[in-house]
Backbone as CSV, one residue per row, in Angstrom:
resi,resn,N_x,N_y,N_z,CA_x,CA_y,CA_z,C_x,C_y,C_z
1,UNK,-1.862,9.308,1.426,-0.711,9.035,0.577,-1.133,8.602,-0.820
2,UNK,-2.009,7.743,-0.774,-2.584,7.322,-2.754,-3.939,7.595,-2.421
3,UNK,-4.451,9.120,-2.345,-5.642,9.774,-2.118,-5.232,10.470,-4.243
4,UNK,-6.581,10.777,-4.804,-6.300,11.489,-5.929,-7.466,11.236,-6.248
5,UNK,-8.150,12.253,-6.866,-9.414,12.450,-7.297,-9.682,11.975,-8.880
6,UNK,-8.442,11.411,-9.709,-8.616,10.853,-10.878,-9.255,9.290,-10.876
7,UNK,-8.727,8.614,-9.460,-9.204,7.273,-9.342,-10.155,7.478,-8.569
8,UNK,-11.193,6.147,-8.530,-12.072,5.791,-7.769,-11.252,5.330,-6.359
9,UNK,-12.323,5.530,-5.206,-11.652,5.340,-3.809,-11.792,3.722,-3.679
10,UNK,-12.746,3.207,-4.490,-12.467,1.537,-4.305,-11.234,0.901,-4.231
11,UNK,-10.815,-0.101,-3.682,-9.078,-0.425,-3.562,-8.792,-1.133,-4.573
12,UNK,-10.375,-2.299,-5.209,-9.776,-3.377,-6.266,-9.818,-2.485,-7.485
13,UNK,-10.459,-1.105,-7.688,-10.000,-0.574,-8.965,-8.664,-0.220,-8.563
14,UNK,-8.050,0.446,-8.019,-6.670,1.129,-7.756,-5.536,0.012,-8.111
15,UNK,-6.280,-1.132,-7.813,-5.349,-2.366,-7.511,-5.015,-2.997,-8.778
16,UNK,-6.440,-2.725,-9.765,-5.981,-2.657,-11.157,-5.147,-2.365,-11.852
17,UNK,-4.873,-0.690,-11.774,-4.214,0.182,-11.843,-2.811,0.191,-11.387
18,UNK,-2.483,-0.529,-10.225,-1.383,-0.445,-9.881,-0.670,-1.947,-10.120
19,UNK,-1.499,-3.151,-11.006,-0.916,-4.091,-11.537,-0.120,-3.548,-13.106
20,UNK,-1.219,-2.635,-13.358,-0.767,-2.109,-14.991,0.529,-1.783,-14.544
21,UNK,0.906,-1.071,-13.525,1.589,-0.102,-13.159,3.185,-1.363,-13.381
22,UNK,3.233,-2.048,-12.637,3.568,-3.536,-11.780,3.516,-4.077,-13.131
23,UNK,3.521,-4.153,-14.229,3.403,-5.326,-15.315,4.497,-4.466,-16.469
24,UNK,4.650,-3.081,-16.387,5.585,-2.547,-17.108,6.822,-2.778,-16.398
25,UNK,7.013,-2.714,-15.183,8.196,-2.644,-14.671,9.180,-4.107,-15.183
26,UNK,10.594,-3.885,-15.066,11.923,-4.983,-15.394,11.796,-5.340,-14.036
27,UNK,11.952,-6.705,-14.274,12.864,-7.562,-13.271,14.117,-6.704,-12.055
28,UNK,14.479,-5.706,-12.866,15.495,-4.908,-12.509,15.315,-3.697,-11.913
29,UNK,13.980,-2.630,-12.086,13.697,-2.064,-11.838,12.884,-2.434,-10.520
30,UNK,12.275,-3.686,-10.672,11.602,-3.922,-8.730,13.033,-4.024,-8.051
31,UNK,13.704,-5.152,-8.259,14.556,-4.526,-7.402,15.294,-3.397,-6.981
32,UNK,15.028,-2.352,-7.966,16.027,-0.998,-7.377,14.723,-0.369,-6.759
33,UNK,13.513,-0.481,-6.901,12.520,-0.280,-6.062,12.361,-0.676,-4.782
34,UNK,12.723,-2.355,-4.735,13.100,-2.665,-3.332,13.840,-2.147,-2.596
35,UNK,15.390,-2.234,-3.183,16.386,-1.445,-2.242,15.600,0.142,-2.396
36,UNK,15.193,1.150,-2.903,14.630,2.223,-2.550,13.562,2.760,-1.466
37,UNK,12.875,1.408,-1.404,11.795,1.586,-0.179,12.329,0.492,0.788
38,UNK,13.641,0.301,0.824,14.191,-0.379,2.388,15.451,0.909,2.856
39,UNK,15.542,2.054,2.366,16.350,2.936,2.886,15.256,4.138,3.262
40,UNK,16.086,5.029,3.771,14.933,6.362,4.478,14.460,7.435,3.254
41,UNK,14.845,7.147,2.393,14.344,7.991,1.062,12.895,7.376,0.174
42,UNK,13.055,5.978,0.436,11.455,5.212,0.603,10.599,4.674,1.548
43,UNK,11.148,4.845,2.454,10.688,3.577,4.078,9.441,4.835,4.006
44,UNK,9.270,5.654,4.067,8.332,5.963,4.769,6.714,6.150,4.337
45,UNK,7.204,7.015,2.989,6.329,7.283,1.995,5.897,6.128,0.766
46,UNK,6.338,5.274,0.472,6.674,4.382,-0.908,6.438,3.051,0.105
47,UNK,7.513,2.555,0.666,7.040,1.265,1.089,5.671,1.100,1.813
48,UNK,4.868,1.522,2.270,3.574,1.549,2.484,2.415,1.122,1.402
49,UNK,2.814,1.745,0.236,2.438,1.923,-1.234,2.310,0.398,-1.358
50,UNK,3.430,-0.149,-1.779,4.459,-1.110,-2.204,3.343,-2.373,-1.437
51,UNK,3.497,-2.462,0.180,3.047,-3.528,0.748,1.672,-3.373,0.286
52,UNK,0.862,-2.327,0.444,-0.541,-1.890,0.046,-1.238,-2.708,-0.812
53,UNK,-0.238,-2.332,-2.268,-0.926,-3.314,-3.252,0.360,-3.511,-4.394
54,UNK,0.952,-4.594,-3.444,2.088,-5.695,-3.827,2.373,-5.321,-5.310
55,UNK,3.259,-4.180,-4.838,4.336,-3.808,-6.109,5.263,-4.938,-6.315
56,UNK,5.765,-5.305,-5.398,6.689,-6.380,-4.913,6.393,-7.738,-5.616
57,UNK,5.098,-8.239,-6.161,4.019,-9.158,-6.585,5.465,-10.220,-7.644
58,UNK,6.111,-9.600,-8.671,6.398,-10.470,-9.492,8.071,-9.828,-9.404
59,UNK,8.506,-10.119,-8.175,9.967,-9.728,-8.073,10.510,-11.067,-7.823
60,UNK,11.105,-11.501,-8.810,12.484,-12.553,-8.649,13.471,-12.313,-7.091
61,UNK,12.954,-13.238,-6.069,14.191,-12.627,-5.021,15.259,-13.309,-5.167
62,UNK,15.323,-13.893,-6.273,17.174,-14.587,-6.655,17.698,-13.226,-6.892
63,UNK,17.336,-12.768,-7.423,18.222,-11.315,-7.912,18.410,-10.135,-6.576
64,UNK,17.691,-10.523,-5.536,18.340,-9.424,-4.407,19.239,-10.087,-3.952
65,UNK,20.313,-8.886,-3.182,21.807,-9.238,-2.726,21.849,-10.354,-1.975
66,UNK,20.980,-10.057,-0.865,21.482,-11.412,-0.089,19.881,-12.187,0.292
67,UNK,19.776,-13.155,0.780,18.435,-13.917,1.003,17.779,-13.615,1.700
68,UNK,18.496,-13.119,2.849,17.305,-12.502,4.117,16.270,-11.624,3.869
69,UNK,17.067,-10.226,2.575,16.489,-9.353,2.376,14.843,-8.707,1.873
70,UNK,14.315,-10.433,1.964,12.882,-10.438,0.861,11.804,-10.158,2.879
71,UNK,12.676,-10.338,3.948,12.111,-10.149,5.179,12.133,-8.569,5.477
72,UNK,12.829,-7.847,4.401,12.480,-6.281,5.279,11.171,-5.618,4.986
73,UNK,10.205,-6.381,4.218,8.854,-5.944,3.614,7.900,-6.908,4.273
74,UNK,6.845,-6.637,4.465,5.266,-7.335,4.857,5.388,-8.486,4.062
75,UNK,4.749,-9.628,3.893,4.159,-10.354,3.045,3.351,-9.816,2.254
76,UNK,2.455,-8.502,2.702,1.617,-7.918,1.707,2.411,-7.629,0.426
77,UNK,3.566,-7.220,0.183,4.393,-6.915,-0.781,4.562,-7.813,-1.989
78,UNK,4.138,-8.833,-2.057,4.747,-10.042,-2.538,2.851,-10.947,-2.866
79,UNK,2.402,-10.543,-2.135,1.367,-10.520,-2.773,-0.225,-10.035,-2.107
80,UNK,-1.136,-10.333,-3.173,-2.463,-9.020,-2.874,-3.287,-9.912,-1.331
81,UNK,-3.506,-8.687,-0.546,-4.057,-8.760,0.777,-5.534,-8.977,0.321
82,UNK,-6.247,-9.381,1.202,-7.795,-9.080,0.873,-8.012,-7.393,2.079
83,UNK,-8.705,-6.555,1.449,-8.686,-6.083,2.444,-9.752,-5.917,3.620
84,UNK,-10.012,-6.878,3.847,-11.490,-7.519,4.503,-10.879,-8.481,5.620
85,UNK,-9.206,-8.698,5.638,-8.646,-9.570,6.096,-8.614,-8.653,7.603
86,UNK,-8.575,-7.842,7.774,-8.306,-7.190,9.177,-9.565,-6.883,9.710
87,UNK,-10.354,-7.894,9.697,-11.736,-6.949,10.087,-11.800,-8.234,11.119
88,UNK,-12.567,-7.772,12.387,-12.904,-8.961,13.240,-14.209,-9.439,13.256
89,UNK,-14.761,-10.375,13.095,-16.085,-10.730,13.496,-16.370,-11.449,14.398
């Protein structure tokens, strides 16, 4: 799904990249991103993205509809995973 031969396969460069990405966006625009990857036109493809590398990172959840709604995403969403965190030793 975020395979592309322009970036490096490392995750903390991508992760760079997808803060730049994440630092243009409005207040207004994560949330229509949110509601977009909590319906079937993003759930599948996009919210994956999103939790991956916490698009979600600097979203005001005063501004979604109701309070529960910051629970239909991972915690990864909201902010950066290590990804070293799933490994067992």
């Amino acid at each position: 799904m975020d395979e592309s031969d322009l970036l490096p396969d490392d995750f903390e460069e991508r992760y760079k990249y997808t803060s730049i990405v994440r630092s243009q966006l409005s207040k207004y625009e994560l949330v229509l991103l949110f509601y977009n990857c909590a319906t079937t036109c993003g759930n599948e493809k996009f919210k994956p993205l999103v939790e991956k590398y916490a698009l979600l990172k600097n979203l005001d959840k005063e501004l979604l509809a109701h309070n529960g709604h910051d629970d239909l995403f991972n915690k990864s969403a909201y902010t950066k995973q290590s990804q070293t965190s799933n490994l067992i030793f």
